[in-house]
BAFI-3210 file (N, C-alpha, C; in Angstrom, 3 decimals, decimal comma, padded with zeros to 6 digits):
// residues 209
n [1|2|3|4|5|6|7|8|9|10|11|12|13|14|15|16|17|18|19|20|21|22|23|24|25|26|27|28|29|30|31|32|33|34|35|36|37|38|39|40|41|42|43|44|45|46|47|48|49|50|51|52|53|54|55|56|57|58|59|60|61|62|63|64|65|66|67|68|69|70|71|72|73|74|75|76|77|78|79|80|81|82|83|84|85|86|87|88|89|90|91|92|93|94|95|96|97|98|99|100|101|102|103|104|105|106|107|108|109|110|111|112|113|114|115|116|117|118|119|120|121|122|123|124|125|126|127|128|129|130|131|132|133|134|135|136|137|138|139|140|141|142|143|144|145|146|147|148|149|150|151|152|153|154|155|156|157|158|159|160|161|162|163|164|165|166|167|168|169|170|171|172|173|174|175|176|177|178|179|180|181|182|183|184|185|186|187|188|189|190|191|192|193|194|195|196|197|198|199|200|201|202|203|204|205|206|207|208|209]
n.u [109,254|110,398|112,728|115,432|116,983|120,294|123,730|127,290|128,973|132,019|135,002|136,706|139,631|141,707|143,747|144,898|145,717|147,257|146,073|143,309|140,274|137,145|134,076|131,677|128,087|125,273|122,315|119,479|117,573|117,999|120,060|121,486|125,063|125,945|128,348|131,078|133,091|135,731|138,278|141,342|141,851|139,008|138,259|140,172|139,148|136,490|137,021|138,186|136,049|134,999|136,354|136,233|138,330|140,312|141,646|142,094|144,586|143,844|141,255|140,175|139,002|136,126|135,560|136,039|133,734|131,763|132,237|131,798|129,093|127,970|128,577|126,839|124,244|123,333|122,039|122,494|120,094|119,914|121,344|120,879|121,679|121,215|121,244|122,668|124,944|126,845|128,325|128,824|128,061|125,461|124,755|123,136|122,798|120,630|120,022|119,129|118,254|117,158|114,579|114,191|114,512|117,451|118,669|121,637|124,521|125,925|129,549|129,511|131,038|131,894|129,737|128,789|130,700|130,097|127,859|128,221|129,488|127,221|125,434|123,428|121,342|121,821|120,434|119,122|117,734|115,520|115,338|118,443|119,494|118,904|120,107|122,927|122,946|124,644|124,511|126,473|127,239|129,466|130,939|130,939|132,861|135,049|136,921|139,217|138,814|136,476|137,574|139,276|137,447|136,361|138,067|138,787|136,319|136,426|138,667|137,343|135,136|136,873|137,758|135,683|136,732|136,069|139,035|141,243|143,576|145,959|148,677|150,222|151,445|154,322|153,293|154,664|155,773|154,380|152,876|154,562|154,609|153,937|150,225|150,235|152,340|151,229|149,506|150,542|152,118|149,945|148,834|151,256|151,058|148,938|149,057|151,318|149,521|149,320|147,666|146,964|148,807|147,896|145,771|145,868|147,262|145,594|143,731|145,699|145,335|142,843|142,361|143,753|141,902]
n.v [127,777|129,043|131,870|132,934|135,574|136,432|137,217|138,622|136,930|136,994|136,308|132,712|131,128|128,132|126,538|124,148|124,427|126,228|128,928|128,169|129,459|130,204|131,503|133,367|132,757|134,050|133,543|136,120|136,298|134,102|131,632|130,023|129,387|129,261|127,970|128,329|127,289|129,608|130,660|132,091|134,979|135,517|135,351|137,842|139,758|139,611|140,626|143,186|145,026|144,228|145,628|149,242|150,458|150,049|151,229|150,225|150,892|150,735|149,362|145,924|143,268|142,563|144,911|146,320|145,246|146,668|149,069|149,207|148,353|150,155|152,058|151,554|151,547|149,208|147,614|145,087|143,562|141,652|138,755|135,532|131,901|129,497|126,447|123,779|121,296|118,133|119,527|121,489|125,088|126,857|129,401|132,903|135,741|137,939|140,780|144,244|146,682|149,538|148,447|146,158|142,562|139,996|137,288|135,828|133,120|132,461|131,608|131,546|132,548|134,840|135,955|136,880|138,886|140,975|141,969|142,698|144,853|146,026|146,979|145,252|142,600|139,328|135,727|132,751|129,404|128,261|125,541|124,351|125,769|124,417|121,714|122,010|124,297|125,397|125,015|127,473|128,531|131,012|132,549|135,837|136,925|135,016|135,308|134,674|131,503|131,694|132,364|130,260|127,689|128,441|128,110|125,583|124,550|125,410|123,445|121,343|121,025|121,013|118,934|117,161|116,659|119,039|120,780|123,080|123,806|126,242|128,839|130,370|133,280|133,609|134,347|134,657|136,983|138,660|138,721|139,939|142,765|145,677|147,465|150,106|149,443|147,683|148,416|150,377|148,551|147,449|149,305|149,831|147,595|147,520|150,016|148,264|146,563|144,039|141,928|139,489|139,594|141,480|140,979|139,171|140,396|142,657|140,679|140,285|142,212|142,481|140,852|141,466|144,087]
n.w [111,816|115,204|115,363|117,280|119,045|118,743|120,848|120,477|122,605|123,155|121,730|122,205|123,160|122,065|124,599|123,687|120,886|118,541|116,860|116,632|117,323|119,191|118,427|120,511|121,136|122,436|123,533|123,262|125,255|127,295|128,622|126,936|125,615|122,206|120,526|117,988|116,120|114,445|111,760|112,614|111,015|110,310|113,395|114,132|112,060|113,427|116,091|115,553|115,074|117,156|119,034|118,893|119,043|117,975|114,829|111,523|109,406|106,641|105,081|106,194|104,788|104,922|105,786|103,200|101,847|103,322|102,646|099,750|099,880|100,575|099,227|096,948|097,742|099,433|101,755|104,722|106,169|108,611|109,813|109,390|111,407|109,704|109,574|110,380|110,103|110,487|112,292|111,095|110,696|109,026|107,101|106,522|104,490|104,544|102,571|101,544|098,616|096,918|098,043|097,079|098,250|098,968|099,674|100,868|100,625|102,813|104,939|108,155|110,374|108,632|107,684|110,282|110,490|109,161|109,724|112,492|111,478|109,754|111,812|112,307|113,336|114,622|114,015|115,168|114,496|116,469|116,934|115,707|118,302|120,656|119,762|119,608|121,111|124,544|128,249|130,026|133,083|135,123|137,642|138,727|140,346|139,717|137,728|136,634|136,037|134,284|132,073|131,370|131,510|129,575|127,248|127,816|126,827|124,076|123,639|123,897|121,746|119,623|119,555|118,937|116,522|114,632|113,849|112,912|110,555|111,620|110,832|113,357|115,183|117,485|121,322|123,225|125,934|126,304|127,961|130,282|129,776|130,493|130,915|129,524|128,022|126,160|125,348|123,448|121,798|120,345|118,971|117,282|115,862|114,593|112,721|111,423|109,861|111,523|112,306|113,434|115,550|116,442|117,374|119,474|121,505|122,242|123,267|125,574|127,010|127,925|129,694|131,548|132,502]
ca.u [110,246|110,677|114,059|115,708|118,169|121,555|124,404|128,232|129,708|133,062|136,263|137,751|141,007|142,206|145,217|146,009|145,820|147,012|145,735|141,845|139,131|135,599|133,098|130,971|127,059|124,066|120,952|119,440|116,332|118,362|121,489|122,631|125,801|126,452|130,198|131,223|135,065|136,196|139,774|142,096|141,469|137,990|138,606|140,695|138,458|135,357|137,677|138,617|134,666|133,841|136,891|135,999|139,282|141,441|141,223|142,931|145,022|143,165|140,326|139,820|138,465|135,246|135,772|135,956|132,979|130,648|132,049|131,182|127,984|127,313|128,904|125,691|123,002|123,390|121,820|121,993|118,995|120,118|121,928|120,469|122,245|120,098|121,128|123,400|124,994|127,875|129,387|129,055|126,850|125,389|124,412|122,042|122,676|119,218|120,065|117,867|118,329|115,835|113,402|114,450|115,211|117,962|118,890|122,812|124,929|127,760|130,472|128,719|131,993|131,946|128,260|128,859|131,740|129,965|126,488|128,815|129,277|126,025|125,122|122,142|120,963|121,891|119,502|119,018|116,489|115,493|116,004|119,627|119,858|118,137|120,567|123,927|123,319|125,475|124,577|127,902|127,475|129,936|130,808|131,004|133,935|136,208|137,199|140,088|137,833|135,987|138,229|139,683|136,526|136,218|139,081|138,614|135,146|136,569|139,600|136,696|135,011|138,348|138,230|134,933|136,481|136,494|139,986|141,924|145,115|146,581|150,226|150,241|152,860|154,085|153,182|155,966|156,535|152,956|152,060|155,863|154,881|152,950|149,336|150,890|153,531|150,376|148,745|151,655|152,341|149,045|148,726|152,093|150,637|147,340|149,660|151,747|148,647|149,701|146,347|147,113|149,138|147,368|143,911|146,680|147,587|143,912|143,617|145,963|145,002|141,186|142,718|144,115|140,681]
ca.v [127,637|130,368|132,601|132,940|136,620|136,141|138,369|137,934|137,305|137,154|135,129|132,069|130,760|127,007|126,230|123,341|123,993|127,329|129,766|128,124|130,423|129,908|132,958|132,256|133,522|133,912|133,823|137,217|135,888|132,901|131,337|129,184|129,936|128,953|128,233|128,185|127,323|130,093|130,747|133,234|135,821|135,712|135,554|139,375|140,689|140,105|141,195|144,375|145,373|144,892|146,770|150,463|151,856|149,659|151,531|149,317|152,512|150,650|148,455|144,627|142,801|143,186|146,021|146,875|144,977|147,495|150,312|148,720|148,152|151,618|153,100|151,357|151,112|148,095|147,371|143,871|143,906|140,688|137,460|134,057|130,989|128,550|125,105|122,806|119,677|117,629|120,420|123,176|126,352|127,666|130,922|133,860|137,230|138,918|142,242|144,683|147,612|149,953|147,903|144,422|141,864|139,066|136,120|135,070|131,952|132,935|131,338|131,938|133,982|135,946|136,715|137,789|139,917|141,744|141,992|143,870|146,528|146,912|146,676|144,144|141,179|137,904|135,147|131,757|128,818|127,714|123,531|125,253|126,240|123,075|120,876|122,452|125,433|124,719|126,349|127,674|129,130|131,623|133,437|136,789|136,756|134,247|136,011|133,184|130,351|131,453|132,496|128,771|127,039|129,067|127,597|124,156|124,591|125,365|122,530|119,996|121,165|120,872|117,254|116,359|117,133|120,388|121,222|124,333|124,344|127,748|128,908|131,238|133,784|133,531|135,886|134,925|138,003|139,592|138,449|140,589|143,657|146,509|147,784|151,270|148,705|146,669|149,588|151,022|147,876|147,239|150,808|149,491|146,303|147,706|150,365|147,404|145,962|142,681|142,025|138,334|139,910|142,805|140,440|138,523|141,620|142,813|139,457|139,734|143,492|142,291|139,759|142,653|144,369]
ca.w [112,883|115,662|115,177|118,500|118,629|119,562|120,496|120,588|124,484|122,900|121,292|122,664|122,092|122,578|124,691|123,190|119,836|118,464|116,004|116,828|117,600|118,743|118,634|121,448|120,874|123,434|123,293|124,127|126,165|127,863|128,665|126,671|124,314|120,775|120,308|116,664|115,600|113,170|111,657|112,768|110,248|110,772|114,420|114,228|112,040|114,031|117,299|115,376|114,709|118,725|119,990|118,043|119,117|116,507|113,529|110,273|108,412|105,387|105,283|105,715|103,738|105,742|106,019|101,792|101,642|103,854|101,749|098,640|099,788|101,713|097,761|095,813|099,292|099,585|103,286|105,620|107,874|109,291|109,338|110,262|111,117|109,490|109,224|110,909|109,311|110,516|113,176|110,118|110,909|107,729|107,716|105,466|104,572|104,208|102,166|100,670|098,079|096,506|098,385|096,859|099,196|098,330|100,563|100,052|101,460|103,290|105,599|109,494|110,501|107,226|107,913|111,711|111,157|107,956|110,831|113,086|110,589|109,554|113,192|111,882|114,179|114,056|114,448|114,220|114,440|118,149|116,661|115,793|119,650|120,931|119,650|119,101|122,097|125,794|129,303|130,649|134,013|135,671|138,589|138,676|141,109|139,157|135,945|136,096|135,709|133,200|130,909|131,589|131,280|127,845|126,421|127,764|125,853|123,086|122,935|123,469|120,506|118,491|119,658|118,325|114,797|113,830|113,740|112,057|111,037|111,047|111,516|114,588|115,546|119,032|121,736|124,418|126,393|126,261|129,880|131,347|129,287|131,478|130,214|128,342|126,762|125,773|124,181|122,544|120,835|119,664|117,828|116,308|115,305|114,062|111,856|110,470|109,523|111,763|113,005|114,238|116,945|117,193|118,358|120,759|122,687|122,539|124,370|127,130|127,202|128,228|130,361|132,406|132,520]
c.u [110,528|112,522|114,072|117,537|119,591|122,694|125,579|128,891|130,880|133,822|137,228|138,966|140,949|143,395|145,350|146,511|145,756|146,726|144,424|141,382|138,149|134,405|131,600|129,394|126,562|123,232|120,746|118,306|116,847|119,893|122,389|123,547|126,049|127,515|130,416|132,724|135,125|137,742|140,131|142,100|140,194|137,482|138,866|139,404|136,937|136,001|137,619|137,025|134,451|135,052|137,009|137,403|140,778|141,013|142,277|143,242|144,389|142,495|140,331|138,992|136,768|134,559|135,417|134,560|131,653|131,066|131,776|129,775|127,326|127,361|127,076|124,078|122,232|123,226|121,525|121,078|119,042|120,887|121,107|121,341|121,214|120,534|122,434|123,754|126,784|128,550|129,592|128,209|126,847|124,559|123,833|122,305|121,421|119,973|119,407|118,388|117,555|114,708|113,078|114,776|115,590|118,415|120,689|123,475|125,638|127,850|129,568|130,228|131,734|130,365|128,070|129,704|130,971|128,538|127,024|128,932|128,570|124,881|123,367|122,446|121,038|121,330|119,637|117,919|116,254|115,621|117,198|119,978|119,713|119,542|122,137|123,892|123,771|125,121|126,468|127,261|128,734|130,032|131,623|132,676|135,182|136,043|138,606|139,322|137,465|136,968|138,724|138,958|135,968|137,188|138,788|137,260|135,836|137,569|138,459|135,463|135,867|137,915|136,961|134,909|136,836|137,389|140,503|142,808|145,308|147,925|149,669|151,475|153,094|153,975|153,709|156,006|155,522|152,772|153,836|155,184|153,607|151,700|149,995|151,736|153,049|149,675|149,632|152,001|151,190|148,928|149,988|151,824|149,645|148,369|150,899|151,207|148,890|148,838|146,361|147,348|148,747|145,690|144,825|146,967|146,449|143,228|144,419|145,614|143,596|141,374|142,955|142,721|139,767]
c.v [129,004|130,564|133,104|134,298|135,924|137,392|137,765|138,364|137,557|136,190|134,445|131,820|129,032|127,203|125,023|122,895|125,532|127,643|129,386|128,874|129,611|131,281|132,614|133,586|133,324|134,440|135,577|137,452|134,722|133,077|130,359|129,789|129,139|129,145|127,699|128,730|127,845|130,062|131,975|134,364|136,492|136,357|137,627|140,144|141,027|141,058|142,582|145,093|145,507|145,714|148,188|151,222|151,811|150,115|151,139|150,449|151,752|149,345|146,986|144,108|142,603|144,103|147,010|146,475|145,737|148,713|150,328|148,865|149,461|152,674|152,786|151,034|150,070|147,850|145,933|144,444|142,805|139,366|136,064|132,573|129,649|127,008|124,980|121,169|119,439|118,691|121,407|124,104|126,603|129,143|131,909|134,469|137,819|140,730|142,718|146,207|148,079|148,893|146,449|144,022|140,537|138,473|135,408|134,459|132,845|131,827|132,202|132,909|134,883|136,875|137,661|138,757|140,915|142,356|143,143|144,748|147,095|147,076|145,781|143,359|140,406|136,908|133,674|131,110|128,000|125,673|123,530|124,983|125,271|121,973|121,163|123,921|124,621|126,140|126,664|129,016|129,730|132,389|134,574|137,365|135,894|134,325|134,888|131,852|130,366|131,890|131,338|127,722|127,405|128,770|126,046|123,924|124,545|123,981|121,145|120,037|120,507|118,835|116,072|116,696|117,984|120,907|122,391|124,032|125,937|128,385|130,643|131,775|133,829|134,595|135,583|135,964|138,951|139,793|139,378|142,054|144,684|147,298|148,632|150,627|148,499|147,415|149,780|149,958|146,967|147,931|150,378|148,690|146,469|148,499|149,229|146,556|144,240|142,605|140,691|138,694|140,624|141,967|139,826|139,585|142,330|141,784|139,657|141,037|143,404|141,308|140,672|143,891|143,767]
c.w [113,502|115,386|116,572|118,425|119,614|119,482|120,812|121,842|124,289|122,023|122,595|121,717|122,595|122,984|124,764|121,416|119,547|116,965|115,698|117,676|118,182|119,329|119,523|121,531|122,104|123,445|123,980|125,364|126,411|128,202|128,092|125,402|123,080|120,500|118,490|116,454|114,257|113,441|112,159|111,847|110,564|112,255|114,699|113,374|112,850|115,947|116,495|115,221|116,214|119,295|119,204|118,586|118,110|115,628|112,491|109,791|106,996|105,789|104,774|104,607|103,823|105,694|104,425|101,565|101,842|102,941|100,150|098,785|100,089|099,975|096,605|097,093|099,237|101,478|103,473|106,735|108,371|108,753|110,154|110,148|110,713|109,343|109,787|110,710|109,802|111,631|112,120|109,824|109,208|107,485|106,214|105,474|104,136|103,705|101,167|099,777|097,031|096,675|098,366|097,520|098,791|099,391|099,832|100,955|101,482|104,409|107,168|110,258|109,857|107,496|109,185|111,550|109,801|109,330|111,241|112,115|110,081|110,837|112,844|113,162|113,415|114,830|114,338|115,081|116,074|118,052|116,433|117,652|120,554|120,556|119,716|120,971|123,462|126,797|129,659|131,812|134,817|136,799|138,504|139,156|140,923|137,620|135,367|135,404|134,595|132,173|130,898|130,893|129,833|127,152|126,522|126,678|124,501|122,749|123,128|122,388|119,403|118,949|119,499|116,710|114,476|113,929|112,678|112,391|110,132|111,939|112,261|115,511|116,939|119,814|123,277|124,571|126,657|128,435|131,085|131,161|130,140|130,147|129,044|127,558|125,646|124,677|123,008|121,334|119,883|118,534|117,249|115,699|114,053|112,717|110,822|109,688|109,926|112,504|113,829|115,808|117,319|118,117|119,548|121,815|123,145|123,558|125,543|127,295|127,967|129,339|131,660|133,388|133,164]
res [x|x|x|x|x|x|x|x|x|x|x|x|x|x|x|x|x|x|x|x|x|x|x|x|x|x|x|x|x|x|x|x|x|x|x|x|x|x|x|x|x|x|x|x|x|x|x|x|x|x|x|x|x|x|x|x|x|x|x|x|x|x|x|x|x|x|x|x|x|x|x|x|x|x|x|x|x|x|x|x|x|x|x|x|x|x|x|x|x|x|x|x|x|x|x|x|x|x|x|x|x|x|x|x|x|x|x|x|x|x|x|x|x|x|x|x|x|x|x|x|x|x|x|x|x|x|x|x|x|x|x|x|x|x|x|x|x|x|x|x|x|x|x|x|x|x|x|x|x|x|x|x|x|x|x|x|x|x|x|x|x|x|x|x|x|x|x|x|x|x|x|x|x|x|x|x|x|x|x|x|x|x|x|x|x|x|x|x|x|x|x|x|x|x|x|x|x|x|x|x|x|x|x|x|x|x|x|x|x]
***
């Protein structure tokens, strides 16, 4: 079976169902995306890996994991999402040390947000992409839309099933507060180690952008 690369376009959110995610892939020779509903946890930490300017004053859990592995050289040279059953990605860690190479299950969040830190590729199977991948076309010129049409994506996901529940703090008051506010209370967020709200303000912060 060919392996087809993929890279990550970004995180949705649902608005009608809060504290759901979906980490939205794409092909890197095409267009169609791979939407995959992770939890909120998962969610921040793979947000905190693509924006390099949040730095955690102590490391996720993620995060402990790459320095564990970086302490005994322990290297991922890739992740593949290999199998698809019922609406549940399943996913490979390929890692190799002194030369050995070991193959271990993981959680398809858990595997992408560990990728990002070993900046590895993540791959999966083009019958994967074929059955499960969605075009989503955009225009360049309506940054409303799509961020719209990326949520509606995601709440009609949620509504073939795959639901999360996860309690979600509110972020009334984000959309009054001016960019420098936006910052300022991120770097407070990030230092309280309240990463929920710190990916929510990272959100309307990119929204702004």
């Amino acid at each position: 079976m060919s392996l087809v690369r993929l890279k990550i376009k970004g995180i949705s959110y649902s608005q009608t169902q809060n504290g759901a995610y979906a980490l939205i892939l794409n092909e890197v020779e095409g267009d169609r995306k791979l939407p995959i509903v992770i939890g909120a946890f998962e969610a921040q930490s793979i947000a905190i890996a693509l924006e390099k300017e949040i730095k955690p004053p102590r490391p996720l859990t993620h995060d402990l994991f790459k320095n564990f592995s970086d302490r005994f050289d322990i290297v991922i040279k890739q992740v593949i999402i290999h199998k698809l059953v019922d609406g549940v990605f399943y996913s490979s860690i390929i890692c190799e040390r002194d030369g050995i190479e070991e193959i271990i299950d993981a959680r398809t969040s858990d595997a992408i947000a560990l990728a990002l830190r070993f900046n590895a590729p993540i791959f999966t199977y083009k019958t994967i992409l074929d059955k499960a991948g969605i075009f989503l076309k955009f225009s360049s010129k309506d940054k409303e839309k799509k961020d719209s049409d990326d949520s509606i994506m995601v709440d009609e996901i949620l509504q073939e099933g795959e639901t999360i529940e996860i309690e979600s703090g509110a972020s009334d008051g984000y959309t009054e507060l001016t960019i420098d506010e936006l910052e300022a209370e991120l770097k407070k967020a990030v230092t309280n180690e309240d990463y929920e709200k710190a990916a929510k303000l990272r959100d309307e912060i990119s929204k702004r952008n």
